[in-house]
C-alpha positions in Angstrom: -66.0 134.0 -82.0 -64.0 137.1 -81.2 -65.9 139.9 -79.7 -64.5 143.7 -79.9 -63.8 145.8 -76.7 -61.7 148.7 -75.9 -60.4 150.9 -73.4 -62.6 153.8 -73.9 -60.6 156.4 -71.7 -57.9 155.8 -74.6 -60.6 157.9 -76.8 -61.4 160.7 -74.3 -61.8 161.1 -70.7 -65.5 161.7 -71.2 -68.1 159.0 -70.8 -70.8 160.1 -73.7 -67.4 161.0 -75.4 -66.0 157.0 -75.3 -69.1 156.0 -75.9 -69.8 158.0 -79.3 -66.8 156.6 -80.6 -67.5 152.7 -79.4 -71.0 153.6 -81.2 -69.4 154.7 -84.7 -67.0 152.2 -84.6 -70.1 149.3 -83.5 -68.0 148.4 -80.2 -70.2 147.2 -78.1 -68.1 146.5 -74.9 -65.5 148.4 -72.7 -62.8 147.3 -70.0 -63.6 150.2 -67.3 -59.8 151.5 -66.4 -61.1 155.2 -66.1 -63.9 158.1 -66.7 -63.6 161.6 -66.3 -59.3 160.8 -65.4 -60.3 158.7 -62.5 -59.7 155.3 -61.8 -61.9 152.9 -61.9 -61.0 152.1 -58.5 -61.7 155.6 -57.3 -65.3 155.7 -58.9 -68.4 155.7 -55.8 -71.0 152.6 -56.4 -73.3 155.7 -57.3 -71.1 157.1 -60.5 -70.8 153.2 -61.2 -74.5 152.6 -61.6 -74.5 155.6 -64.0 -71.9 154.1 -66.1 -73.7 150.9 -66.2 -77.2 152.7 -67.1 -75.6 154.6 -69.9 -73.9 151.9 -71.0 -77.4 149.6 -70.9 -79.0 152.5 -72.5 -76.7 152.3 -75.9 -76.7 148.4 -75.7 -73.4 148.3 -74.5 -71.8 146.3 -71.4 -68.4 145.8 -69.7 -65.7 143.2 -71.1 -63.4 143.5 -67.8 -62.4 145.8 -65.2 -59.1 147.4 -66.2 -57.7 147.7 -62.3 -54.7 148.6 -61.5 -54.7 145.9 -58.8 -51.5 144.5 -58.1 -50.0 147.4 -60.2 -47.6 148.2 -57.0 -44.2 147.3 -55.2 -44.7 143.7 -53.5 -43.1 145.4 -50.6 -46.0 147.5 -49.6 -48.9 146.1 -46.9 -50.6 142.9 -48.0 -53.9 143.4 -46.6 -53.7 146.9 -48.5 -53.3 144.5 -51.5 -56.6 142.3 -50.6 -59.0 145.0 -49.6 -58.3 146.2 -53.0 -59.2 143.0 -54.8 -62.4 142.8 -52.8 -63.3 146.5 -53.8 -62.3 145.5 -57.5 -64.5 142.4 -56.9 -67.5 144.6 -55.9 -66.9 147.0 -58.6 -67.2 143.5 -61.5 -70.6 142.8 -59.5 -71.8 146.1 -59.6 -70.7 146.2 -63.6 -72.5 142.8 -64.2 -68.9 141.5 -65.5 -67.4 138.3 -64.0 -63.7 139.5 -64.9 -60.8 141.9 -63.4 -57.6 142.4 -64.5 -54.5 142.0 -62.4 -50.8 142.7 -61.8 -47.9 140.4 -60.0 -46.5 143.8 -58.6 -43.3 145.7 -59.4 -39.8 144.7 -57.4 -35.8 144.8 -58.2 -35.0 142.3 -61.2 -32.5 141.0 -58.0 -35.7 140.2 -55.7 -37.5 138.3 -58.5 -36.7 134.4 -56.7 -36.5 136.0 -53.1 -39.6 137.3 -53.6 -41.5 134.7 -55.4 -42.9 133.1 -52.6 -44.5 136.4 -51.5 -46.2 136.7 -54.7 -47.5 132.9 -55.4 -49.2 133.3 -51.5 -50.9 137.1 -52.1 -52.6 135.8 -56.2 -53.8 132.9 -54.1 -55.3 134.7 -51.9 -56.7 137.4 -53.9 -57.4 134.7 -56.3 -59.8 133.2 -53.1 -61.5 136.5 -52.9 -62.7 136.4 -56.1 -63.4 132.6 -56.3 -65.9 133.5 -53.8 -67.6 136.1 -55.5 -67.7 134.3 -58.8 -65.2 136.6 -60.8 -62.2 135.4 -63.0 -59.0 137.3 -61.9 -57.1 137.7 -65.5 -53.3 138.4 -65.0 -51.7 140.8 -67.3 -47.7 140.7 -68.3 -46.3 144.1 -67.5 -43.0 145.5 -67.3 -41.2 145.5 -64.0 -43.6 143.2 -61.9 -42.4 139.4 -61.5 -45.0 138.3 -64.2 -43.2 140.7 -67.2 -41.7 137.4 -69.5 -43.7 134.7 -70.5 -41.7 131.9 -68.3 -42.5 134.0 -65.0 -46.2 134.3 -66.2 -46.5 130.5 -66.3 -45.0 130.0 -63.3 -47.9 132.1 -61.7 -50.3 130.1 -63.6 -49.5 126.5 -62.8 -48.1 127.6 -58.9 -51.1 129.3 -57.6 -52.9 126.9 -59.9 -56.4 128.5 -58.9 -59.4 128.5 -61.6 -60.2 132.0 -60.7 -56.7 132.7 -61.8 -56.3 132.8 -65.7 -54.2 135.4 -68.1 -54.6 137.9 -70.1 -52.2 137.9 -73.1 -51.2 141.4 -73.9 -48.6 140.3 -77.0 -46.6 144.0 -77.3 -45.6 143.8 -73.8 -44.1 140.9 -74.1 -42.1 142.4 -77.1 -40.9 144.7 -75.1 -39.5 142.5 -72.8 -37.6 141.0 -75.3 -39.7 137.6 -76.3 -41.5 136.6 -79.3 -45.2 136.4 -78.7 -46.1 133.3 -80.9 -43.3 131.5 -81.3 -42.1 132.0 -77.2 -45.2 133.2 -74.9 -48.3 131.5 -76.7 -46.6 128.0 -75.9 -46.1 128.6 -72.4 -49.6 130.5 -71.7 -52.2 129.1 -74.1 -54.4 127.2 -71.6 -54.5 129.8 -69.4 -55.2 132.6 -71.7 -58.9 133.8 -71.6 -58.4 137.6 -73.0 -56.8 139.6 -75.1 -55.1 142.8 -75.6 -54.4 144.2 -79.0 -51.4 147.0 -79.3 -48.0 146.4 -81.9 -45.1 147.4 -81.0 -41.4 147.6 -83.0 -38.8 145.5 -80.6 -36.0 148.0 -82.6 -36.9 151.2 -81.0 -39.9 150.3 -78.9 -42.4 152.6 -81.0 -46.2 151.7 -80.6 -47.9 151.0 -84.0 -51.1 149.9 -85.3 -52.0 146.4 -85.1 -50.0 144.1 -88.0 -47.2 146.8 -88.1 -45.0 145.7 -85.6 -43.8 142.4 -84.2 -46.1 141.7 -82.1 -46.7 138.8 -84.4 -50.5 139.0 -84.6 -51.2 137.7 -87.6 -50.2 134.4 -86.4 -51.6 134.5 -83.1 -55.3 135.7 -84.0 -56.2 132.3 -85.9 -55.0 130.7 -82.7 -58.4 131.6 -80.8 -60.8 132.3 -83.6 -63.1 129.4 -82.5 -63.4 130.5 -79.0 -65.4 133.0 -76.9 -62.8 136.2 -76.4 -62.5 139.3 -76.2 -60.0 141.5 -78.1 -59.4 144.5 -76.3 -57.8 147.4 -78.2 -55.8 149.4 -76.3 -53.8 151.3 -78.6 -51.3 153.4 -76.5 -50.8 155.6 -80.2 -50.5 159.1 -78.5 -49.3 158.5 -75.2 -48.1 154.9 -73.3 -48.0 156.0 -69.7 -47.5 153.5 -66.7 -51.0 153.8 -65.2 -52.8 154.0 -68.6 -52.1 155.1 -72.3 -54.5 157.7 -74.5 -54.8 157.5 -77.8 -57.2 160.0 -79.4 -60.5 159.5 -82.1 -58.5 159.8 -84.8 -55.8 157.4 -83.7 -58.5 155.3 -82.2 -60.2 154.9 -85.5 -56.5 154.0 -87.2 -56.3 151.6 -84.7 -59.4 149.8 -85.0 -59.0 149.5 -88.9 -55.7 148.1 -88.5 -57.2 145.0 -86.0 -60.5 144.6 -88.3 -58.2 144.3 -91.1 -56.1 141.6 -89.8 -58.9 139.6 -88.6 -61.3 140.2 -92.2 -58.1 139.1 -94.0 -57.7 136.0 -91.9 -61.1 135.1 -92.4 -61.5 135.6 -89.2 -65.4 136.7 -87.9 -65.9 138.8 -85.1 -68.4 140.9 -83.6 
């Protein structure tokens, strides 16, 4: 069954804020990309176990860890790379969730092949690093980094061919790389895909819209993973889509999350 989750700094940069909202709304779970503007990455083990208390408090937990984690050009320092899966790695411990998002980092549409070696070795090893810790690195499609089309994605998947390497399917970036999320991406990534992101998006202008109003082709790929455990993360991007992070607003947030409910209760589809 599909369970709900959001990125609550989408609603407001506020903690009690996010979490009034999630509690309107009955989402009970968050990916933790940012509180108070800073990045999850930036947050002390201290302000983390507050998070995790408030969350507790309102029976609420953590779906994933939203990092930005391979979210920079392949060219910089490796080691910088690793020491910030391990942080990302002790941040998921500290949150009491086994997953973190990752990136396949940002290069030159010419250094895509050169380059490929460079990134299969650095997953695997950040893929290691979490192995060990028992967290689930989930790699998200992305504009500009080697893993942006659905063909690149699955060549991560099968070359670094790790179990604590899986994907997160994010369908309205791959529109805007030009693909068609069912009927191109699903086929290549569907055994590897253990996580959801739900935004729409228009491939004629590249406009965000709710969920179902764009061709993002949702409606065909919800039923696809209706019988399994998965989150479906909304992150809307309906005010502003920004590189590190989009915002969206209540108001928009509340669009948004009728829109995705809607699909899914006219599908048949149950959720929680």
């Amino acid at each position: 069954m599909y369970t709900l989750s959001c990125f609550a700094d989408e609603i407001s940069p506020n903690l009690n804020e996010q979490l009034d909202e999630m509690e309107k709304l009955n989402v009970r779970f968050l990916s933790l990309r940012s509180v108070d503007n800073m990045n999850v990455m930036e947050l002390s083990d201290g302000r983390l176990k507050e998070i995790r208390a408030a969350l507790e408090a309102r029976g609420m937990g953590v779906s994933s860890i939203g990092s930005p984690v391979g979210k920079t050009p392949i060219a910089e320092d490796a080691a910088l790379c690793l020491d910030q899966t391990r942080r990302a790695v002790e941040i998921a411990r500290l949150m009491g969730c086994p997953r973190v998002r990752v990136f396949s980092f940002y290069m030159d549409k010419n250094e895509l092949d050169a380059r490929r070696g460079e990134v299969m070795d650095r997953l695997g090893k950040m893929a290691d690093i979490a192995a060990d810790a028992g967290v689930t690195l989930m790699h998200e499609n992305e504009a500009g980094i080697y893993g942006e089309k659905s063909a690149r994605c699955e060549d991560i998947v099968k070359s670094v061919n790790h179990p604590a390497l899986r994907a997160v399917f994010d369908p309205s970036n791959f529109v805007a790389a030009g693909e068609a999320p069912f009927d191109e991406c699903l086929p290549r990534l569907r055994d590897a895909i253990v996580y959801m992101h739900i935004k729409d998006s228009r491939r004629s202008d590249g406009v965000i819209v709710p969920a179902g109003e764009g061709d993002a082709q949702l409606r065909e790929i919800l039923p696809v993973f209706a019988g399994e455990d998965m989150f479906l993360t909304l992150e809307p991007h309906l005010a502003v889509a920004g590189r590190m992070r989009g915002f969206t607003g209540p108001e928009l947030f509340e669009k948004a999350h009728k829109a995705l409910t809607g699909l899914l209760e006219a599908a048949g589809i149950a959720y929680n």
